[in-house]
C-alpha positions as CSV (number, residue, x, y, z in Angstrom):
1,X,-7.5,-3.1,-9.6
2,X,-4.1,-4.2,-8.8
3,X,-2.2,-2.3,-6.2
4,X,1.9,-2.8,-5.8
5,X,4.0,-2.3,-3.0
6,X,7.6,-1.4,-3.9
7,X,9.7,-1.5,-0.9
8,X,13.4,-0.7,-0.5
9,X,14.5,-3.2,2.7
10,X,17.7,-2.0,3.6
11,X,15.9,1.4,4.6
12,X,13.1,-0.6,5.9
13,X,15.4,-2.5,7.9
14,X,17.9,0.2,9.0
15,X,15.1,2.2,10.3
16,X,13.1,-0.8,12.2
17,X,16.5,-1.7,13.9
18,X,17.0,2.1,15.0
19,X,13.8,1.7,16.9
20,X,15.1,-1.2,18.7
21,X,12.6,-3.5,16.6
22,X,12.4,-6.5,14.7
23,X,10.0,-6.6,12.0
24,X,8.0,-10.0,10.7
25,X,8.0,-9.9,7.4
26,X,5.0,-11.9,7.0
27,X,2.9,-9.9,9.3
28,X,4.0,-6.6,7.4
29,X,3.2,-8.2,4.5
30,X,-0.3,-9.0,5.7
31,X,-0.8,-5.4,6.8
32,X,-0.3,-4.3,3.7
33,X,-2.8,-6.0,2.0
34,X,-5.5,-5.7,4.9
35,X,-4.7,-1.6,5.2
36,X,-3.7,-0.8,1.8
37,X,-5.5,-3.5,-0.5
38,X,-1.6,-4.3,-1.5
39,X,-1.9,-7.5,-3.9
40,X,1.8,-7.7,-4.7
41,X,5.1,-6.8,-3.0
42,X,8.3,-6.2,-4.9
43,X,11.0,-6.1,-2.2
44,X,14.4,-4.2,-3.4
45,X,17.9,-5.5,-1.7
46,X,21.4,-4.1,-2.4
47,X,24.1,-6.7,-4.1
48,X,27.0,-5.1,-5.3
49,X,28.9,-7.5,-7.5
50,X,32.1,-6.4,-6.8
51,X,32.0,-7.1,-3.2
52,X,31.5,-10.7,-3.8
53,X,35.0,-12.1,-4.5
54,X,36.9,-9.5,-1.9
């Protein structure tokens, strides 16, 4: 069975940085699949078009 992992990083990232952290991607990565049986990640970023040529 295939589990996924949907992750919205700016949230992630926002709240990590609150806490005065810095998160490794790779070893988040890894946790999910050792706690979670995770077998593929799907990480969400905000782009906003518009904001490009201002």
């Amino acid at each position: 069975m295939k589990t996924y992992a949907f992750i919205d990083s700016q949230n992630l990232n926002l709240g990590v940085r609150s806490l005065g952290w810095k998160l490794d991607w790779r070893k988040f990565r890894q946790y999910l699949r050792n706690k979670y049986n995770v077998t593929d990640t799907f990480l969400f970023i905000g782009y906003n078009s518009t904001k490009i040529n201002e």
